[in-house]
ZAMARGU-4260 file (C-alpha; in steps of 0.2 Angstrom, whole numbers, plus 5000, padded with zeros to 4 digits):
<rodrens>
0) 5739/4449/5687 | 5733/4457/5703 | 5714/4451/5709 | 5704/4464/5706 | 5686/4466/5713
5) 5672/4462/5695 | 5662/4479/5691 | 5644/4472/5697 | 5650/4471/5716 | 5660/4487/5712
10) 5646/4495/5706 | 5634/4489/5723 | 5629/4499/5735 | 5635/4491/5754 | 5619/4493/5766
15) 5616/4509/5773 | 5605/4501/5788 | 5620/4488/5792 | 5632/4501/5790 | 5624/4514/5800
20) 5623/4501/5816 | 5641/4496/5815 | 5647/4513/5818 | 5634/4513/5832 | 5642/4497/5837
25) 5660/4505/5834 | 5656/4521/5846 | 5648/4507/5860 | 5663/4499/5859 | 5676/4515/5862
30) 5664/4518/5878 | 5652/4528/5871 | 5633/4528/5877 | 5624/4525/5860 | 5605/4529/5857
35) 5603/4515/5841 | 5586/4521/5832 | 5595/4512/5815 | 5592/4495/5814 | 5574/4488/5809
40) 5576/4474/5824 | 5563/4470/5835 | 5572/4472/5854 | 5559/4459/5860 | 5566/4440/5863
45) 5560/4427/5854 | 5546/4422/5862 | 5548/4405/5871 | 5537/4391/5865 | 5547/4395/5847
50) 5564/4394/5856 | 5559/4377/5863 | 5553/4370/5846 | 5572/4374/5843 | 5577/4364/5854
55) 5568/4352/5850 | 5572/4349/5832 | 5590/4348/5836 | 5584/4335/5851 | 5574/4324/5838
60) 5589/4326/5825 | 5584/4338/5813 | 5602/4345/5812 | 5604/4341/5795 | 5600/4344/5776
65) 5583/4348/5772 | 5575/4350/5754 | 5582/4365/5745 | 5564/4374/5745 | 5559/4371/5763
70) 5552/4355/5776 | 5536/4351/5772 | 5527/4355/5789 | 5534/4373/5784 | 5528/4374/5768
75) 5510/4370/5774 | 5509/4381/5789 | 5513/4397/5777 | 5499/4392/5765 | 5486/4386/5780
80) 5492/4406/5786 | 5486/4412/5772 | 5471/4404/5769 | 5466/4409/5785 | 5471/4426/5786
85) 5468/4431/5770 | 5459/4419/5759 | 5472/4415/5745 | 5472/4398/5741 | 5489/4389/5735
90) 5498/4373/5733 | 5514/4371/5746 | 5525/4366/5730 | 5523/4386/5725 | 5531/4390/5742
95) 5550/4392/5746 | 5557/4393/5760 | 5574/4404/5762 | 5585/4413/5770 | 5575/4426/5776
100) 5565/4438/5766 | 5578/4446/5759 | 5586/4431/5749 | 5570/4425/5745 | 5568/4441/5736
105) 5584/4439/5729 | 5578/4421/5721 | 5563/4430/5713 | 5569/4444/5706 | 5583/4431/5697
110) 5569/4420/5695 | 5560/4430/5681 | 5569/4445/5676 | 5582/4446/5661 | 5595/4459/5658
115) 5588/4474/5652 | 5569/4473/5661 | 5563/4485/5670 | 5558/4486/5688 | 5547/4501/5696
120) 5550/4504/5712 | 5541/4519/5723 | 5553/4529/5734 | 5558/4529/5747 | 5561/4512/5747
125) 5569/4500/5756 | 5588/4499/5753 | 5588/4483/5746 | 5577/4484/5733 | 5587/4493/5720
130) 5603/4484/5722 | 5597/4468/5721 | 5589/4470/5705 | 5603/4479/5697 | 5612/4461/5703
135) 5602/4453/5691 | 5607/4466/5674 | 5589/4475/5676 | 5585/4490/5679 | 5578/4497/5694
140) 5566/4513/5689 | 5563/4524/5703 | 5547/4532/5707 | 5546/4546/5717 | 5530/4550/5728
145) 5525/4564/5740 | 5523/4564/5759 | 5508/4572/5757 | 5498/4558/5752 | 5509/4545/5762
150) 5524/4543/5749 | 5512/4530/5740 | 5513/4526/5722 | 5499/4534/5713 | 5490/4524/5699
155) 5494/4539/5687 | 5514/4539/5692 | 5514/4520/5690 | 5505/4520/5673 | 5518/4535/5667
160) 5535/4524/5671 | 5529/4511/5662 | 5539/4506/5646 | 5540/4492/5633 | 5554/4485/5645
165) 5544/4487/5660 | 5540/4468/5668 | 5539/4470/5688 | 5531/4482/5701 | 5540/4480/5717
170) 5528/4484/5733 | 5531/4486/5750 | 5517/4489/5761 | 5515/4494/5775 | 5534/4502/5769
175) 5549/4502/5774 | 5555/4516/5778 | 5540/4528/5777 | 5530/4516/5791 | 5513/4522/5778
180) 5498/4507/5772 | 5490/4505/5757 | 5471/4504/5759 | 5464/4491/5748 | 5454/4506/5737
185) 5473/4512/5733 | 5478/4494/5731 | 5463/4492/5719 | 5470/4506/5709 | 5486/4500/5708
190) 5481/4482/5700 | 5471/4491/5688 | 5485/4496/5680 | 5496/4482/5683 | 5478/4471/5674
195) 5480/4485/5659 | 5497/4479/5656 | 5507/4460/5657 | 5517/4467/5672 | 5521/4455/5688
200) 5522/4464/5704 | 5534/4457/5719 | 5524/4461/5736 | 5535/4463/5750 | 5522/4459/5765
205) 5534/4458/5779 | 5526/4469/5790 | 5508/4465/5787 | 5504/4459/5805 | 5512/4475/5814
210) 5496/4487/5808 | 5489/4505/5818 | 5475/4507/5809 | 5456/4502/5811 | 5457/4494/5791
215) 5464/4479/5791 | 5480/4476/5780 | 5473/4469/5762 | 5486/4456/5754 | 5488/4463/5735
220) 5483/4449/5726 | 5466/4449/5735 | 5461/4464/5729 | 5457/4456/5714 | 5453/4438/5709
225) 5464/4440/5693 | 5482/4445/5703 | 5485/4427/5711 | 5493/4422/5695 | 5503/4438/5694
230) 5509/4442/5709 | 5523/4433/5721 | 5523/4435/5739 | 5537/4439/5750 | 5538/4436/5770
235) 5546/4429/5784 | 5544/4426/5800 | 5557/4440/5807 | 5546/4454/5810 | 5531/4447/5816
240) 5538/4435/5829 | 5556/4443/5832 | 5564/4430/5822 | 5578/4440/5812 | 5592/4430/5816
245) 5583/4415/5815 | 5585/4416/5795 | 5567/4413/5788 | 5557/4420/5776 | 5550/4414/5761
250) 5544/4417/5743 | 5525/4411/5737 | 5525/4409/5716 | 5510/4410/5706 | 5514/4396/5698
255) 5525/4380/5698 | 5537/4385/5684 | 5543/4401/5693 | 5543/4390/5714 | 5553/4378/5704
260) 5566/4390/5697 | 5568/4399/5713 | 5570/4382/5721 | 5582/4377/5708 | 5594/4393/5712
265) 5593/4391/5730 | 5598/4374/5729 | 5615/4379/5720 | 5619/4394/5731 | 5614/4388/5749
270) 5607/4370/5749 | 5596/4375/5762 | 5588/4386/5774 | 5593/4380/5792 | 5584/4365/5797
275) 5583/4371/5816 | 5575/4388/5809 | 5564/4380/5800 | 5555/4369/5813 | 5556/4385/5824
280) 5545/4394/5814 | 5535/4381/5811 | 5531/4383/5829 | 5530/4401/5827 | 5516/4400/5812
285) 5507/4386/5821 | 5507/4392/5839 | 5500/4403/5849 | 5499/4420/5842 | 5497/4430/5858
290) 5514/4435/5858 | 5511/4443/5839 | 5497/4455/5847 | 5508/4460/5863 | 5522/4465/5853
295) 5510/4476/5840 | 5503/4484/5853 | 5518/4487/5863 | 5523/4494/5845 | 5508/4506/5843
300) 5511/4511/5861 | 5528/4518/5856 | 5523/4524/5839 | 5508/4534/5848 | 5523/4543/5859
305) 5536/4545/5844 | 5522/4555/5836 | 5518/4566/5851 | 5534/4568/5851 | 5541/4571/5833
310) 5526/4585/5834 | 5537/4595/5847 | 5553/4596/5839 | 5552/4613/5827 | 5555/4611/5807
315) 5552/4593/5807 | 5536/4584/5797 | 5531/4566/5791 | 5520/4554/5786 | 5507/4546/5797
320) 5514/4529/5803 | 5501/4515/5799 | 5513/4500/5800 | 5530/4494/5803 | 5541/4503/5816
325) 5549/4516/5809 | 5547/4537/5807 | 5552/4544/5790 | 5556/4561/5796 | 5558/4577/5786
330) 5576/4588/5789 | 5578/4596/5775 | 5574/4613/5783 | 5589/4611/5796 | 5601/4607/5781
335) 5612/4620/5777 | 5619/4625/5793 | 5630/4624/5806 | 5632/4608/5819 | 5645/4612/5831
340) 5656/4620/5819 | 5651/4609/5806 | 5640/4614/5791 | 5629/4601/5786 | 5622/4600/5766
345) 5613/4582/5767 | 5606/4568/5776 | 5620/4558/5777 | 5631/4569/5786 | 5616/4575/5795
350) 5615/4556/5803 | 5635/4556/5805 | 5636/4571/5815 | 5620/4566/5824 | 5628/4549/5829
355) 5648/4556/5832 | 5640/4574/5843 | 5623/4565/5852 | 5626/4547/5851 | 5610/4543/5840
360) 5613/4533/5825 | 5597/4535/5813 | 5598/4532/5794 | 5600/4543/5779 | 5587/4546/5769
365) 5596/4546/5753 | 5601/4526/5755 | 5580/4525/5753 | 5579/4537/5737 | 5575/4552/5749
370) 5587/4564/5751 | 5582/4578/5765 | 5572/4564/5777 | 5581/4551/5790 | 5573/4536/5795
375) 5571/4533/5814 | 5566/4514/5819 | 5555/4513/5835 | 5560/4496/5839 | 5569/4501/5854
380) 5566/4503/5873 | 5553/4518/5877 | 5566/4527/5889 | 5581/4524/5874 | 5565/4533/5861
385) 5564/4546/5873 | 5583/4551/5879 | 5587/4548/5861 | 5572/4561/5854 | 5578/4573/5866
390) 5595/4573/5859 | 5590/4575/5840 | 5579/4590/5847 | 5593/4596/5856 | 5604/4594/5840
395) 5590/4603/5830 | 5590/4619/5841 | 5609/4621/5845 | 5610/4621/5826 | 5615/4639/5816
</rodrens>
């Protein structure tokens, strides 16, 4: 018998954003100068005092297993966070701690949903979020949205995708890829349909501390007193603090059951998130928080120019960025023609030839559910957003 690969991983989509900077990597390594607009990676260090609480831990010992949901101290600090920012109020037994964001995802969507359940999800999305609930044997349902009203999910859009079989909503906001917010009004929409029904919603709110606008991001369970108990929370420690290899994010339940089956799961497929990681971001929650605010404004700064920019260069369009730190940019006029000899008919060779002819590596939109945009991260140096804007324009205009 030869091993064969099953036909769920067969059937799994590899990630377009990782994929997309190894080829970057690929073309560095051959000698190439490479402009990497892909990854969604702040270029900052981690600030100091958090790398010294590293040390730390691994001084006082802390080098081993921890409990499978999370240290204590962690635990605490996420729920004093949000009481604080936001005012919700829970136990530390509904928190877990993970592997970042993305697994702690992973543990919810396992956590409560069942083969055959259906997930909504509003594209573009972020290119996880489909795959990993198809991991589970539900169905991810795709919504489409509009950029001119900020590709968010209408409350009449939600209300028609919703089926017998329907049991989550997955949220991101602010989005990744499209870099737009939910105001609290929309938000308040939303939960009125999702109050109409027995749906949950998953709220991915990794990017709720990088924010442009005079409104303040609004957590979604705040927006109505009934939501805590429907809602579970998703962040980490990645964004905010420039933490992605650190490993940390975290899942908050609506209630003890679902905490302690996502603990239960983590426990048989990691142990535990890393203990070092763990007091690190202890330090990082806890700490001073100066470092959050220059980073965001260092981010608005260069947001502010890739707008004044993006403007310049002819047939492009998008969406107002509110959050995050990426531009979901509109191509779909310059598809269709001729790239050096090339003809172009989508995104994704659009972003190949743009990488293999200028040295830009950006992401196809079809990998978030939106075929005819690319997704540019502005987590790079100002002269690297600049050289590398000049060459897509350049690729724009010598186009046929």
């Amino acid at each position: 018998m030869v091993l064969s690969v099953s036909k769920l991983i067969q059937a799994l989509e590899p990630s377009a954003t990782m994929a997309m900077a190894a080829k970057a990597k690929e073309l560095k390594a051959s000698g190439r100068t490479v402009y990497d607009l892909s990854l969604g990676e702040p270029d900052f260090p981690t600030p100091e005092h958090i790398c010294q609480a590293a040390i730390d831990a691994m001084k006082a010992g802390h080098t081993h297993y921890t409990v499978a949901s999370g240290i204590p101290e962690l635990k605490r600090a996420v729920v004093e966070q949000y009481k604080a920012r936001y005012g919700l109020s829970y136990p530390p037994q509904h928190v877990v701690i993970s592997n970042g964001a993305k697994h702690a995802i992973h543990n919810a969507l396992v956590a409560v949903l069942n083969p055959g359940d259906e997930v909504i999800i509003p594209a573009p999305y972020w290119v996880s979020y489909s795959e990993l609930v198809k991991l589970t044997g539900a169905v991810p349902v795709i919504v489409h949205t509009d950029e001119s009203n900020g590709f968010k999910l209408t409350p009449e859009a939600f209300r028609a995708a919703i089926t017998p079989k329907t049991r989550m909503l997955l949220l991101c906001t602010p989005s990744n890829p499209t870099g737009t917010m939910y105001s609290r009004q929309e938000l308040e929409r939303l939960a009125q349909v999702v109050l109409d029904t027995d749906l949950v919603v998953l709220a991915d709110e990794i990017y709720d501390r990088l924010t442009y606008t005079s409104e303040p991001f609004a957590s979604f369970p705040t927006v109505h007193p009934e939501l805590q108990e429907r809602t579970i929370l998703i962040n980490g420690v990645s964004k905010t603090y420039a933490m992605t290899g650190w490993r940390i994010g975290w899942a908050i339940a609506p209630n003890k059951d679902v905490a302690e089956a996502m603990a239960s799961l983590q426990s048989q497929e990691t142990s535990n998130p890393c203990s070092i990681s763990q007091y690190a971001a202890v330090a990082a929650i806890t700490g001073p928080q100066d470092c959050v605010e220059t980073m965001r404004r260092e981010f608005e700064r260069r947001k502010n120019f890739v707008t004044e920019r993006l403007t310049k260069i002819p047939g492009v369009s998008f969406a107002p960025m509110e959050g995050a730190f990426y531009a979901f940019v509109n191509i779909s006029r310059h598809l269709g023609k001729r790239y050096n000899g090339t003809v172009v008919e989508n995104s994704n060779q659009w972003c190949l030839e743009l990488l293999s002819q200028k040295g830009v590596a950006t992401v196809m939109g079809s990998a978030f559910g939106a075929e005819g945009y690319v997704r540019l991260s502005f987590a790079a140096a100002m002269d690297q957003l600049a050289r590398a804007l000049d060459l897509i324009e350049d690729f724009i205009r010598e186009a046929k």
